[in-house]
Z-matrix of the N, CA and C atoms (Angstrom, degrees):
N
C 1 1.467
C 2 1.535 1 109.08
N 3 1.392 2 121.77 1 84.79
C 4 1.501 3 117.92 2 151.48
C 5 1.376 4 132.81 3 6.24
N 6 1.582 5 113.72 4 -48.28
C 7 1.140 6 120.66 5 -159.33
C 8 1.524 7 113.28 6 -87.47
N 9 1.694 8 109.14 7 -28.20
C 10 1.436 9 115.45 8 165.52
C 11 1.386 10 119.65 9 -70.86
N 12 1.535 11 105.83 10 -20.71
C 13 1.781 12 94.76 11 -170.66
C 14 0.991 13 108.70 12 -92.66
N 15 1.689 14 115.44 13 -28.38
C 16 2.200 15 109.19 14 151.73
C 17 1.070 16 98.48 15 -43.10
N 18 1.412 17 156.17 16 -70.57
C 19 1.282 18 147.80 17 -82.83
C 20 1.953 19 83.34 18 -113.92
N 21 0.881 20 110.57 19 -45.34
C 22 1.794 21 134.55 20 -161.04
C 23 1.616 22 85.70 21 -82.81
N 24 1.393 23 133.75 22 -77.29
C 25 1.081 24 121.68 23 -164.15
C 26 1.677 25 116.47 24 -51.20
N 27 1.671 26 112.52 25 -31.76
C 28 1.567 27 95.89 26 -170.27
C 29 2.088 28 110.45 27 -96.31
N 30 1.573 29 96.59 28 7.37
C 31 1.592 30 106.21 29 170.19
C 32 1.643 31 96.92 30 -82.63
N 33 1.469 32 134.22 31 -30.63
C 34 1.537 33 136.90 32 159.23
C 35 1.651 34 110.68 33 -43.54
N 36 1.758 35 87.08 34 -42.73
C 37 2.116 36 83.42 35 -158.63
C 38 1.495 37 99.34 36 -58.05
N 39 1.723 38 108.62 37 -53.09
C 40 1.128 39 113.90 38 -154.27
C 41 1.537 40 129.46 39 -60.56
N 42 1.688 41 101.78 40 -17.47
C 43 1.073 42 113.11 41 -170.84
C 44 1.500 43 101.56 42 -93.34
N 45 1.452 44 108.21 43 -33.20
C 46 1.508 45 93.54 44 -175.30
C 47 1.854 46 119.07 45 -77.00
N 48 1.809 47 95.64 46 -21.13
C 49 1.752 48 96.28 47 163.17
C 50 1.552 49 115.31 48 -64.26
N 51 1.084 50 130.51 49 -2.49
C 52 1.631 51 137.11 50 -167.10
C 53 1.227 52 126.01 51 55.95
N 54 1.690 53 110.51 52 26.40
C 55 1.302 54 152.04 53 153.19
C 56 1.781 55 100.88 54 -28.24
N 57 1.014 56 119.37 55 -41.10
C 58 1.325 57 121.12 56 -174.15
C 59 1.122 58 125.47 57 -167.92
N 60 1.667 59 153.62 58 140.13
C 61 0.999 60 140.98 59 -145.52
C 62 1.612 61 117.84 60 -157.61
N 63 1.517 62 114.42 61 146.91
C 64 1.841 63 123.28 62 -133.15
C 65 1.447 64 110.20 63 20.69
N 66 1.702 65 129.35 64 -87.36
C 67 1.608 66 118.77 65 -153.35
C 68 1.320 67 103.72 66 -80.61
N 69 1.912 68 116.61 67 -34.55
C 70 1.572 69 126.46 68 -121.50
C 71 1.920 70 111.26 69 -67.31
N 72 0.790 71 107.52 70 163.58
C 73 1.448 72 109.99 71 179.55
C 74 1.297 73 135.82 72 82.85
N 75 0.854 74 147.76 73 150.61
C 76 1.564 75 156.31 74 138.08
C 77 1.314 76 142.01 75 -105.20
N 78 1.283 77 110.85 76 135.37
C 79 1.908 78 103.06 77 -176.64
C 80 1.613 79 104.09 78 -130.39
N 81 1.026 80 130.65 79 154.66
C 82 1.633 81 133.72 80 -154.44
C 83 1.768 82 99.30 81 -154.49
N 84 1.231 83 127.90 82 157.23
C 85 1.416 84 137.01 83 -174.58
C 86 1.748 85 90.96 84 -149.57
N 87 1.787 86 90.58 85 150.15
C 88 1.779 87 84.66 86 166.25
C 89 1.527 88 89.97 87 -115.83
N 90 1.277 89 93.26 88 154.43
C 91 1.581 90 117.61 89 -168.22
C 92 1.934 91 102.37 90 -104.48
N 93 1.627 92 100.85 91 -47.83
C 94 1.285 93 110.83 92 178.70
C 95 1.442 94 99.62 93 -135.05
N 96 1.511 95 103.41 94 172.02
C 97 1.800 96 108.64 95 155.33
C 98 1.078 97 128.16 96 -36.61
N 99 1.475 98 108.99 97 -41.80
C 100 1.481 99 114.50 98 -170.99
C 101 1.793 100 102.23 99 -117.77
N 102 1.063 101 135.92 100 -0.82
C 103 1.211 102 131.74 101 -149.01
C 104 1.870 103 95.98 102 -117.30
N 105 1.050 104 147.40 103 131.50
C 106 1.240 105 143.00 104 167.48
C 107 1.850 106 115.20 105 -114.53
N 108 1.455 107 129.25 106 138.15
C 109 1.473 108 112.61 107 168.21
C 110 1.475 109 100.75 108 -124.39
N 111 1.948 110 103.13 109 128.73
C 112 1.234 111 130.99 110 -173.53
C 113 1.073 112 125.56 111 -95.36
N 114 1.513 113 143.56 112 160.96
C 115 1.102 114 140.99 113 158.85
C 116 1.640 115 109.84 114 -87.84
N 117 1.265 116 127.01 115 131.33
C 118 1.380 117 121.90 116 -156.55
C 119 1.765 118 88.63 117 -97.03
N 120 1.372 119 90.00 118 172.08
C 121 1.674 120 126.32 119 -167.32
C 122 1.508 121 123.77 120 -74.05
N 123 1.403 122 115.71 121 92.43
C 124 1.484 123 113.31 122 -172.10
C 125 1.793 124 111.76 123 99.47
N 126 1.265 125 98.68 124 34.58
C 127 1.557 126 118.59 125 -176.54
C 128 1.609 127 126.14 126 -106.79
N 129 0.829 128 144.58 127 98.31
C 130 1.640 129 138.89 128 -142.88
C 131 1.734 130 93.77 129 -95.28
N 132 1.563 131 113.36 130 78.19
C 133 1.490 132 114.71 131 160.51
C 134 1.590 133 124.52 132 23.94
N 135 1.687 134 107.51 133 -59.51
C 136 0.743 135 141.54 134 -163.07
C 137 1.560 136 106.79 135 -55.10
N 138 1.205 137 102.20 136 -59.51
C 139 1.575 138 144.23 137 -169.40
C 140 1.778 139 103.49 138 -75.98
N 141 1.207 140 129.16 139 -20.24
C 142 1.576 141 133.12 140 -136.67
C 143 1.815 142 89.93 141 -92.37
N 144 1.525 143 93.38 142 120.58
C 145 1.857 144 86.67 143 166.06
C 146 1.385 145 113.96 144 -122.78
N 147 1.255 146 125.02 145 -163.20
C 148 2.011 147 123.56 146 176.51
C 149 1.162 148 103.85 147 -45.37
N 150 1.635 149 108.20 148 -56.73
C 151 1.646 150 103.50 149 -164.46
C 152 1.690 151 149.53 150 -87.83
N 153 1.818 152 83.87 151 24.29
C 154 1.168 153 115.78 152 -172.31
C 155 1.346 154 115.02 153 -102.16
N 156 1.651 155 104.77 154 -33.77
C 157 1.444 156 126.37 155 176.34
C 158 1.708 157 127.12 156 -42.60
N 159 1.126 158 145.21 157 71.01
C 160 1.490 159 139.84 158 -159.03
C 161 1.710 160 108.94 159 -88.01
N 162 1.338 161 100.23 160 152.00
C 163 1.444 162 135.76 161 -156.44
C 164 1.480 163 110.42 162 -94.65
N 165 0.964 164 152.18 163 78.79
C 166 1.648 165 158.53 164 -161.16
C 167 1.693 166 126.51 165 -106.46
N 168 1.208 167 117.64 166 115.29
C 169 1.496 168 91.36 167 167.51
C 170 1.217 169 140.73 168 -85.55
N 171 1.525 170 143.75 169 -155.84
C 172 1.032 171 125.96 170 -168.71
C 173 1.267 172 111.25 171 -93.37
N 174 1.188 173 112.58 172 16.60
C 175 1.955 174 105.74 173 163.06
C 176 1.568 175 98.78 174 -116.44
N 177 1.547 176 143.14 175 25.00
C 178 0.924 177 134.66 176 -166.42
C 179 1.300 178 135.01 177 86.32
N 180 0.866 179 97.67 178 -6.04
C 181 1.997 180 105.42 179 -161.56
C 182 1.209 181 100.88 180 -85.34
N 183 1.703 182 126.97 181 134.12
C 184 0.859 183 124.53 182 -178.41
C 185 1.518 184 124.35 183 -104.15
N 186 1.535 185 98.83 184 124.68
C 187 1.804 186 110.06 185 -156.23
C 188 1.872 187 106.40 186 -91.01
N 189 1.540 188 102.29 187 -17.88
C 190 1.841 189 95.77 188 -178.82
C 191 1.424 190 91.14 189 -164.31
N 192 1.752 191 102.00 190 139.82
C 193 1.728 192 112.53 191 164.46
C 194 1.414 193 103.22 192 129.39
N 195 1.225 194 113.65 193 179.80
C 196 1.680 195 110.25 194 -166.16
C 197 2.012 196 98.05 195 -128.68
N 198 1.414 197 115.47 196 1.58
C 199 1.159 198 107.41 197 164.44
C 200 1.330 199 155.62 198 -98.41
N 201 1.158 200 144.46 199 -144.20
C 202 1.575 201 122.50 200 -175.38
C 203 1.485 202 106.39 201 -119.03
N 204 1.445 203 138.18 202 96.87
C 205 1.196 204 151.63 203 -161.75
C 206 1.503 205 89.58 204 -42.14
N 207 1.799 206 117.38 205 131.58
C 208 1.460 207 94.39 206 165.57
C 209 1.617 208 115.83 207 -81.86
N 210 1.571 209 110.75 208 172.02
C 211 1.473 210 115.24 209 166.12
C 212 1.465 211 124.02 210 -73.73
N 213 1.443 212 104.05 211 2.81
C 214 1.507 213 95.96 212 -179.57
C 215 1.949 214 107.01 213 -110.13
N 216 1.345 215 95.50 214 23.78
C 217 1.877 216 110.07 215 166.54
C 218 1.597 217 105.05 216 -72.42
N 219 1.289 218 104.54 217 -25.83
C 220 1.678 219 83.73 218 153.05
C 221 1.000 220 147.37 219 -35.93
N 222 1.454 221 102.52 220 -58.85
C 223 1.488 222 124.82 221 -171.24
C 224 1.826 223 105.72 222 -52.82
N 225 1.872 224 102.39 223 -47.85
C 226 1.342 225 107.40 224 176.62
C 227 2.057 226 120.78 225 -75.63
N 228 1.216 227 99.17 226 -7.22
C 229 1.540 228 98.38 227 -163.53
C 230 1.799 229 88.47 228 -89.79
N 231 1.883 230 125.76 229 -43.08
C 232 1.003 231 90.04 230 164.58
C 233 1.456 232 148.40 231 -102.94
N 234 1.725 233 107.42 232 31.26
C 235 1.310 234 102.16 233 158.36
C 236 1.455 235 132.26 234 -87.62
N 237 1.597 236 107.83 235 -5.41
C 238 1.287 237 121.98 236 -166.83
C 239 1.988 238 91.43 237 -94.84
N 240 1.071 239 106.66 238 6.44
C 241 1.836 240 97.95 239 -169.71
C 242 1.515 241 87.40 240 -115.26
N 243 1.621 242 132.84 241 -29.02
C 244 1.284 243 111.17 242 -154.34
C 245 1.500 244 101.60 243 -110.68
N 246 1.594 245 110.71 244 -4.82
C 247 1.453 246 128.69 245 -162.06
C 248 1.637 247 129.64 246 -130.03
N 249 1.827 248 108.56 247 42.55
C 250 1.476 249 118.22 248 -168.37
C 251 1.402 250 117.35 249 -31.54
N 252 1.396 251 115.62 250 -40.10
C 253 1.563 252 110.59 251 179.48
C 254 1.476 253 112.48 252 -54.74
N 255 1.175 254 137.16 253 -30.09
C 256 1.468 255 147.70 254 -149.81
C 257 1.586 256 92.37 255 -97.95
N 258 1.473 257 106.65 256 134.16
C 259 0.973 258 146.96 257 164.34
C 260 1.577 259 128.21 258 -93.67
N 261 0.679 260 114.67 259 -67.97
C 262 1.512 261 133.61 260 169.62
C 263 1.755 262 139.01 261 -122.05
N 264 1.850 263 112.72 262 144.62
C 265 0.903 264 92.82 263 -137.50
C 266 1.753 265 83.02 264 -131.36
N 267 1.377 266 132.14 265 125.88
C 268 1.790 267 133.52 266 -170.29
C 269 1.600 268 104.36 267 -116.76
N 270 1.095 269 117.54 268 100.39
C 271 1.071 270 112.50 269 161.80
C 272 2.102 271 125.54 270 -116.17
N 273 0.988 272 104.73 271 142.17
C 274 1.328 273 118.61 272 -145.62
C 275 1.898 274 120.81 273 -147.93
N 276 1.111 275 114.33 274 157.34
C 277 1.805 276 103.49 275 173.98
C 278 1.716 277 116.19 276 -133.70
N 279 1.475 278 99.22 277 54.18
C 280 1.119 279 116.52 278 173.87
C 281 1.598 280 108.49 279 -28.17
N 282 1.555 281 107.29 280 148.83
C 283 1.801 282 104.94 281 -176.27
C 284 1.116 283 114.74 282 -68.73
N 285 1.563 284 104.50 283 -46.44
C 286 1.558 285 93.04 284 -172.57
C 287 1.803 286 124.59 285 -97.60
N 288 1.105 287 95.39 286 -26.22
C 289 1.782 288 99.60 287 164.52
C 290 1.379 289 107.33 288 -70.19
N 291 1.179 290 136.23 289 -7.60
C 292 1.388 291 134.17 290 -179.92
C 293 1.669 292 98.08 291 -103.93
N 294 0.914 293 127.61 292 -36.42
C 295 1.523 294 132.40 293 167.95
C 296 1.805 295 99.63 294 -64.04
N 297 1.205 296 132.88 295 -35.94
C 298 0.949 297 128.05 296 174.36
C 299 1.411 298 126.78 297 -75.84
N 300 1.216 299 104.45 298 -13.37
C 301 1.854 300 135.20 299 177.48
C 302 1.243 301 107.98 300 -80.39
N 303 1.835 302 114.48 301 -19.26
C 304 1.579 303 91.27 302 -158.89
C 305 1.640 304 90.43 303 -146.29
N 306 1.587 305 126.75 304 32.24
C 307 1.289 306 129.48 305 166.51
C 308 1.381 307 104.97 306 -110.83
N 309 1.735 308 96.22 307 138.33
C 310 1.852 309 98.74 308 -171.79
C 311 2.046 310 90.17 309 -70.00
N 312 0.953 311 106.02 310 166.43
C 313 1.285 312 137.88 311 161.88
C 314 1.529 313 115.84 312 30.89
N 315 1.096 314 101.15 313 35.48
C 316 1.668 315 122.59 314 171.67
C 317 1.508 316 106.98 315 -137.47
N 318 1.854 317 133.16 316 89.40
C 319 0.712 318 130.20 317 -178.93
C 320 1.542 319 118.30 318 -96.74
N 321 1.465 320 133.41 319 147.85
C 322 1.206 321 113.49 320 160.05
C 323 1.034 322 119.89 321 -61.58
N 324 1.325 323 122.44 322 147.77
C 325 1.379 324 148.67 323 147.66
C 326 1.415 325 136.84 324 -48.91
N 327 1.147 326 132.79 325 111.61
C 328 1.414 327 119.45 326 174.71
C 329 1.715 328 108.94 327 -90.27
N 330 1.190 329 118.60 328 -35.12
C 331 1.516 330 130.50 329 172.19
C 332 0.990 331 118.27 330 -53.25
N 333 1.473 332 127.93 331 12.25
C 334 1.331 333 136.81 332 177.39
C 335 1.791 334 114.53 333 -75.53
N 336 1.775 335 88.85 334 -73.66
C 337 1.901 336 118.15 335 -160.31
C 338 1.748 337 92.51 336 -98.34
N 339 1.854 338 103.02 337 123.36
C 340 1.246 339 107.31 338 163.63
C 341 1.513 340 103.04 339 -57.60
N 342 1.263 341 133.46 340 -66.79
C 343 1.498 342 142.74 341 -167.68
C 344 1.511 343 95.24 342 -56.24
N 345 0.970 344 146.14 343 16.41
C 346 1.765 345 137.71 344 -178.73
C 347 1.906 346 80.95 345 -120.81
N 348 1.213 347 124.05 346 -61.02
C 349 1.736 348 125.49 347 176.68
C 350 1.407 349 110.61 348 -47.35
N 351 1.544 350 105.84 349 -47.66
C 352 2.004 351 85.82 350 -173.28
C 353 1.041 352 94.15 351 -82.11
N 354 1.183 353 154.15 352 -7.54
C 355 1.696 354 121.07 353 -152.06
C 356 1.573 355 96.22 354 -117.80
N 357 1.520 356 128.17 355 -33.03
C 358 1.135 357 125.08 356 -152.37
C 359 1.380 358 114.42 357 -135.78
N 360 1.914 359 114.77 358 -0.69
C 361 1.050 360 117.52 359 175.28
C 362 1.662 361 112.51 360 65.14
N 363 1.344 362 107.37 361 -163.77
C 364 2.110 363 107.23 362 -179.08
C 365 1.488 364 94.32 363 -79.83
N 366 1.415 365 86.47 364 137.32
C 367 1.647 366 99.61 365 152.31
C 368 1.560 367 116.57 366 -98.76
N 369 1.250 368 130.19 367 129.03
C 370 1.561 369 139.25 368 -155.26
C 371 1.786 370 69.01 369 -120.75
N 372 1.903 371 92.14 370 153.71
C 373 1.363 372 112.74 371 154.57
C 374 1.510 373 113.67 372 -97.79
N 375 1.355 374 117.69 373 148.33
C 376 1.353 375 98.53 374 -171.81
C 377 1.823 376 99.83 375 -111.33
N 378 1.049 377 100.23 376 146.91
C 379 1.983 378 99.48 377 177.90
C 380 1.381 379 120.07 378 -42.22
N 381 0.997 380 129.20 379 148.79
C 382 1.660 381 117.71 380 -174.99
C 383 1.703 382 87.54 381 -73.81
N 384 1.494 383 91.40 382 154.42
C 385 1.441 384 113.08 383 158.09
C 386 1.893 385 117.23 384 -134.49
N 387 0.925 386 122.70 385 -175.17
C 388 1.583 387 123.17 386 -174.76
C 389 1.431 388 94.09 387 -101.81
N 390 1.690 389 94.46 388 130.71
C 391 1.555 390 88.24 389 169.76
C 392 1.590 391 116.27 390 -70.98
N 393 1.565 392 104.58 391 162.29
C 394 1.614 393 92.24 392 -176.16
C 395 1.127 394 114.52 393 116.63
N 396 1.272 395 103.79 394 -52.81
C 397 1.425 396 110.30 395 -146.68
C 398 1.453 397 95.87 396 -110.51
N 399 1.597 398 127.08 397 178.66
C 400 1.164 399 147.84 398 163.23
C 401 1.875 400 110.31 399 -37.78
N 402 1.342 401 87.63 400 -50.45
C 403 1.837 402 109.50 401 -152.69
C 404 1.958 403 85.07 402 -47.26
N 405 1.535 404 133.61 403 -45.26
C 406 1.264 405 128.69 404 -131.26
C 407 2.014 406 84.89 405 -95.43
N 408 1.458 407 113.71 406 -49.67
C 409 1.273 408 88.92 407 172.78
C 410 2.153 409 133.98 408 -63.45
N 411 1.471 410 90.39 409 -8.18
C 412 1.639 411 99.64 410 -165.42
C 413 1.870 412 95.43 411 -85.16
N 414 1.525 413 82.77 412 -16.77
C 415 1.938 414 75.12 413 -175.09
C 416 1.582 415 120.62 414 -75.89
N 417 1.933 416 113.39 415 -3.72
C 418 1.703 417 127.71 416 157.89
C 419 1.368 418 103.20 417 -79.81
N 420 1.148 419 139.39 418 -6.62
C 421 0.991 420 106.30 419 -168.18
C 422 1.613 421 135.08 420 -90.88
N 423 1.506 422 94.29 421 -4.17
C 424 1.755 423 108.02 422 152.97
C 425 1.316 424 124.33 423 -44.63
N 426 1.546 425 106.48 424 -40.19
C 427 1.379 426 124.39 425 -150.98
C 428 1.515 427 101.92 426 -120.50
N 429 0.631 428 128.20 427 8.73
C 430 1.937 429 128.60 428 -159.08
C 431 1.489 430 94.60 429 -88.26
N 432 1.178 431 133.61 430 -31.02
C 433 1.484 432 120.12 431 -152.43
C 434 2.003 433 99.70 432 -95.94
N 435 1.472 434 101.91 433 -17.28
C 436 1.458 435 99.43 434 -161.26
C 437 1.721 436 101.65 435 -132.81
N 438 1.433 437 126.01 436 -4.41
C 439 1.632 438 130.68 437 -171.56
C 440 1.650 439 100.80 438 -98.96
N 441 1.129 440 99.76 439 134.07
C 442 1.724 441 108.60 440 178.82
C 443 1.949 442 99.71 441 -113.47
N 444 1.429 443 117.19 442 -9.70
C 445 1.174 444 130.23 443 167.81
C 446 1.407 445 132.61 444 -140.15
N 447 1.377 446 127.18 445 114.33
C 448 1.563 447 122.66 446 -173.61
C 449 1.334 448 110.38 447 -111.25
N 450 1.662 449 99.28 448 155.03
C 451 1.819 450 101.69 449 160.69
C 452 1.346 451 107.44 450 -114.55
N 453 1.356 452 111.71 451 135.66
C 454 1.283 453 118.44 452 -172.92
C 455 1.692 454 102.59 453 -82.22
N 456 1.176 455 137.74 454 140.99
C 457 1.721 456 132.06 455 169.83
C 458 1.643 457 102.58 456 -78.52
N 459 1.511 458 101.04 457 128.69
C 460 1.566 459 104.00 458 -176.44
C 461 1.016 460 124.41 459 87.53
N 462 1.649 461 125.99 460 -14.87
C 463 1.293 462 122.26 461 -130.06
C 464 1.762 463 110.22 462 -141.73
N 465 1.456 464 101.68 463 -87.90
C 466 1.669 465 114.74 464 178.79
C 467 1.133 466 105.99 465 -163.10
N 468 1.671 467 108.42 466 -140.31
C 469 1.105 468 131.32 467 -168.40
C 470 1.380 469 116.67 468 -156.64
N 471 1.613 470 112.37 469 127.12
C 472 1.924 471 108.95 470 167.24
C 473 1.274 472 111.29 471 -93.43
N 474 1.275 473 102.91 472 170.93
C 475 1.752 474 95.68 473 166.96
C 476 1.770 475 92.98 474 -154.86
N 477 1.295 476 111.35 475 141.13
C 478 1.433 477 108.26 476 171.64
C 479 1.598 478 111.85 477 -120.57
N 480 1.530 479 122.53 478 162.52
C 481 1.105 480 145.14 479 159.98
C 482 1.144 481 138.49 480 -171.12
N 483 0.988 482 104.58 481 -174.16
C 484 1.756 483 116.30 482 -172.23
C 485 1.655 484 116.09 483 -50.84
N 486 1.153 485 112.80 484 -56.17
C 487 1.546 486 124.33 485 150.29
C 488 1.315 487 127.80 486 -132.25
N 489 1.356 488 117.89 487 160.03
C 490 1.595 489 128.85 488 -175.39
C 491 1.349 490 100.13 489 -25.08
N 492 1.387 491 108.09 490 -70.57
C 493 1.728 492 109.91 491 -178.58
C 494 1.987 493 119.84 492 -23.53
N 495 1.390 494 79.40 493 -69.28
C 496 1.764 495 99.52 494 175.79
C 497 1.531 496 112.98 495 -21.17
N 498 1.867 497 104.85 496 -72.67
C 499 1.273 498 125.42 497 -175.13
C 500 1.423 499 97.40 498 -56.44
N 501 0.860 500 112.08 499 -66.00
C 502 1.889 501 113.21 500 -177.11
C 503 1.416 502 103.92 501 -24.74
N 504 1.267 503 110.27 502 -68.71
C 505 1.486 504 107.49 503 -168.13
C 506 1.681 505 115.54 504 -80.76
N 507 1.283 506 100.76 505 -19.63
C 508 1.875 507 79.87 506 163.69
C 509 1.680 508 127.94 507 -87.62
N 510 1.405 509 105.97 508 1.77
C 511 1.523 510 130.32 509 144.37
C 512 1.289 511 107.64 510 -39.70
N 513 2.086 512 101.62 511 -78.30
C 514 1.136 513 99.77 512 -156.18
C 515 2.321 514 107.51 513 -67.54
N 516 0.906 515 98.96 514 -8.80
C 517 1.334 516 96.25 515 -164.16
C 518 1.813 517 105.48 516 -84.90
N 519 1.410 518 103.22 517 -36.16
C 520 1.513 519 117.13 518 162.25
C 521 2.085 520 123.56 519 -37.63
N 522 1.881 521 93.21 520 -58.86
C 523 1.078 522 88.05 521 139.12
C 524 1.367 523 164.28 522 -59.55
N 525 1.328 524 102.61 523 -39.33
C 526 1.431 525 107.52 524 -178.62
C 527 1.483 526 121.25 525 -65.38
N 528 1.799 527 103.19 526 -31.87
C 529 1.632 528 113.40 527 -178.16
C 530 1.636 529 111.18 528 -94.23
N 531 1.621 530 114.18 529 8.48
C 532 1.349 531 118.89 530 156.11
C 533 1.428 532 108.24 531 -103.62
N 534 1.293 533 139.08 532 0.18
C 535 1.657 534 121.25 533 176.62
C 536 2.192 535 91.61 534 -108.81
N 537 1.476 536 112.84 535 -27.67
C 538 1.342 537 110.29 536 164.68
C 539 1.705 538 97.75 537 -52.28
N 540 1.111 539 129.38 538 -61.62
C 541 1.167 540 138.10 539 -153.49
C 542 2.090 541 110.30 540 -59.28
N 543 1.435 542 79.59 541 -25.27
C 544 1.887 543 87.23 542 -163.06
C 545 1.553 544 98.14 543 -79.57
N 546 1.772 545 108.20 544 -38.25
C 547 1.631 546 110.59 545 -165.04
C 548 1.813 547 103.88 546 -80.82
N 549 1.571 548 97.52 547 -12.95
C 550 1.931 549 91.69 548 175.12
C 551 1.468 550 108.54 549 -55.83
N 552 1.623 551 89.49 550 -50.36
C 553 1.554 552 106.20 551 -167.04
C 554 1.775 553 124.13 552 -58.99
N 555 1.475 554 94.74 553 -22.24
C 556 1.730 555 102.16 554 159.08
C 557 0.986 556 107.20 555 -68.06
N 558 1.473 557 119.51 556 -54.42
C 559 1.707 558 105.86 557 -166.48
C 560 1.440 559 128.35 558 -99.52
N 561 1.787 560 102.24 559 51.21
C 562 1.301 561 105.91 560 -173.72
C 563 1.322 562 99.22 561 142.57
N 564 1.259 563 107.60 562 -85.29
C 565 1.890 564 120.55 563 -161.07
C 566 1.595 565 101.56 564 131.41
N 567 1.152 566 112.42 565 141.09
C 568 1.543 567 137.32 566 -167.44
C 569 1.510 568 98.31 567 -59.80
N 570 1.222 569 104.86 568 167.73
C 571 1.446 570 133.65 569 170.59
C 572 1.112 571 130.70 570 -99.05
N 573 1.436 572 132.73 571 56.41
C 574 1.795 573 121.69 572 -152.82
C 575 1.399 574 98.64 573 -64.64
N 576 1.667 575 112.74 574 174.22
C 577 1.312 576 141.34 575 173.63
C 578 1.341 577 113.25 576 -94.18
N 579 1.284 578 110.37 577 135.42
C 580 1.827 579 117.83 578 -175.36
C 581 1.733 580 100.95 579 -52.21
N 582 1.179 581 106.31 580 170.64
C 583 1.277 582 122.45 581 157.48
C 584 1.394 583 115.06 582 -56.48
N 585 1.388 584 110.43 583 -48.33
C 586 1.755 585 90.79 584 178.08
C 587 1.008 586 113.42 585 -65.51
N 588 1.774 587 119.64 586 -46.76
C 589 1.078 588 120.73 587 -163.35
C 590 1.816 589 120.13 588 -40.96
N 591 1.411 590 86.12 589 -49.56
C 592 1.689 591 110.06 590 167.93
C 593 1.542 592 124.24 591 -31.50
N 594 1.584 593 104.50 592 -61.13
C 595 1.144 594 122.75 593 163.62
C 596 1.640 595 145.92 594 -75.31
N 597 1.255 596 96.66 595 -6.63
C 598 1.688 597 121.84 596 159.06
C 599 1.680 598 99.31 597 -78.12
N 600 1.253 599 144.97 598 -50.92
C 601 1.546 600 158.25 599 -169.56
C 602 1.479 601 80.10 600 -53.53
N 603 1.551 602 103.62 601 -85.14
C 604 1.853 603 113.79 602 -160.46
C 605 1.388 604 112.02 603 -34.64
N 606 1.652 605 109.37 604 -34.61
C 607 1.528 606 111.05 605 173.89
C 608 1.463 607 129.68 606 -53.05
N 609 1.573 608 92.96 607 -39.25
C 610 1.539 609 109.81 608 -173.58
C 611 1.304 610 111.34 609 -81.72
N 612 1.129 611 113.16 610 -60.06
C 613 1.560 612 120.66 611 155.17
C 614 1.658 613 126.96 612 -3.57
N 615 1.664 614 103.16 613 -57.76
C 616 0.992 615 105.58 614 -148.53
C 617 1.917 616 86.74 615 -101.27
N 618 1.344 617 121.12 616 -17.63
C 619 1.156 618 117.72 617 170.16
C 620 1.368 619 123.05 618 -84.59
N 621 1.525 620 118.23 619 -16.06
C 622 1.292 621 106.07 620 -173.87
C 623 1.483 622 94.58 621 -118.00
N 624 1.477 623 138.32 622 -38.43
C 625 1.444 624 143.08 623 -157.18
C 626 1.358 625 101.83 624 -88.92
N 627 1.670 626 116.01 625 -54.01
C 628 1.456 627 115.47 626 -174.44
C 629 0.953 628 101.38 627 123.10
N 630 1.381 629 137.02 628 1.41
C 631 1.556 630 135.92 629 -152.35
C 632 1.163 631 99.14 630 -110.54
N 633 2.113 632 104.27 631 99.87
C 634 1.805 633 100.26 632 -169.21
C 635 1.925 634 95.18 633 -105.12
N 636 1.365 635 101.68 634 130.75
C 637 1.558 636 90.59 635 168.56
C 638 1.703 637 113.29 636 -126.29
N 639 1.024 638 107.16 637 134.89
C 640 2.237 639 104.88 638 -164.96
C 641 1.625 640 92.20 639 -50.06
N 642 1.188 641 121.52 640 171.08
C 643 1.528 642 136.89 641 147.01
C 644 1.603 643 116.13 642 -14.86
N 645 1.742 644 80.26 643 -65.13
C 646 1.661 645 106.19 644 -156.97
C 647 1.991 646 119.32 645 -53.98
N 648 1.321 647 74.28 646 -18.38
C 649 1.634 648 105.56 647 -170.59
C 650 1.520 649 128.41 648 -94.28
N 651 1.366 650 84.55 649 -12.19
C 652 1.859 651 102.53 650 -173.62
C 653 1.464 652 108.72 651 -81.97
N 654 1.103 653 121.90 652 173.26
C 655 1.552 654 125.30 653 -145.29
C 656 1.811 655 84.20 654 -110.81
């Protein structure tokens, strides 16, 4: 099955980028409408092979595999209900976007990186919530209809796309333009982009990438 050995190869990437570390994280693919494949609960990325991979539906329930669904399939069950285009779902606690998740009054920036605007649109922080619980998936739901990248408060980071791959790499790109972002800020502090400038991107974005976000929503 194709879909596990994407699924297995980018639980390798993440761990070997230091994307996440011994249990942390989860990454999920939809297989069907109703059918989701998870990375199970208490699994070191690192470590993750085909036959570890479990089979879930869209209320959680687990339909094939011998492991313990994690509790944070929330996070993936409701982007896959509010977000048909989406395929896949990376979640992760990258160092420095997660350092950026969890410093008072130093937020990342999306107005920074043209390539962070076309590909991934605003990144919103989302309020902390408790893992576990309800509170951590309700804290996308500002953002769920129009974010292709989140920061979790306290916490991490999701990233969604079209396929595993996709998410993977707007992970990895999330990162890269938050540790660019940290070493500006040593040597000075960043340079944002005008408002137009901003809004010439969203244009392109949304004509060539797909990445539509309302007005109301724009950074």
């Amino acid at each position: 099955m194709p879909e596990r050995k994407d699924l297995v190869e980018i639980c390798h990437r993440v761990y070997e980028k230091g994307f996440v570390s011994a249990y942390d994280g989860n990454l999920s693919l939809r297989l069907a409408k109703d059918r989701i494949l998870i990375t199970p609960s208490a699994k070191c990325k690192g470590e993750v092979e085909m036959e570890d991979l479990l089979e879930i539906d869209i209320f959680g329930n687990l339909l094939a595999g011998k492991g313990k669904v994690t509790t944070e399939a929330k996070i993936h069950l409701l982007v896959y209900s509010k977000r048909p285009e989406v395929n896949a779902v990376v979640h992760c606690h990258p160092i420095y976007a997660t350092a950026f998740a969890s410093t008072r009054g130093d937020e990342y920036s999306s107005s920074v990186f043209p390539e962070v605007i076309l590909t991934m649109g605003r990144v919103p922080l989302c309020k902390y919530g408790t893992p576990s619980t309800d509170e951590l998936p309700d804290s996308l739901l500002p953002y769920i209809q129009f974010s292709w990248a989140m920061l979790l408060e306290n916490h991490g980071a999701v990233t969604l796309g079209a396929s595993i791959k996709d998410s993977y790499f707007k992970m990895e790109k999330l990162e890269h333009s938050a540790k660019t972002l940290f070493i500006a800020r040593m040597l000075g502090g960043e340079k944002t982009l005008t408002g137009g400038q901003v809004q010439k991107l969203y244009a392109i974005a949304e004509d060539t990438y797909g990445i539509n976000i309302a007005p109301e929503n724009r950074i």
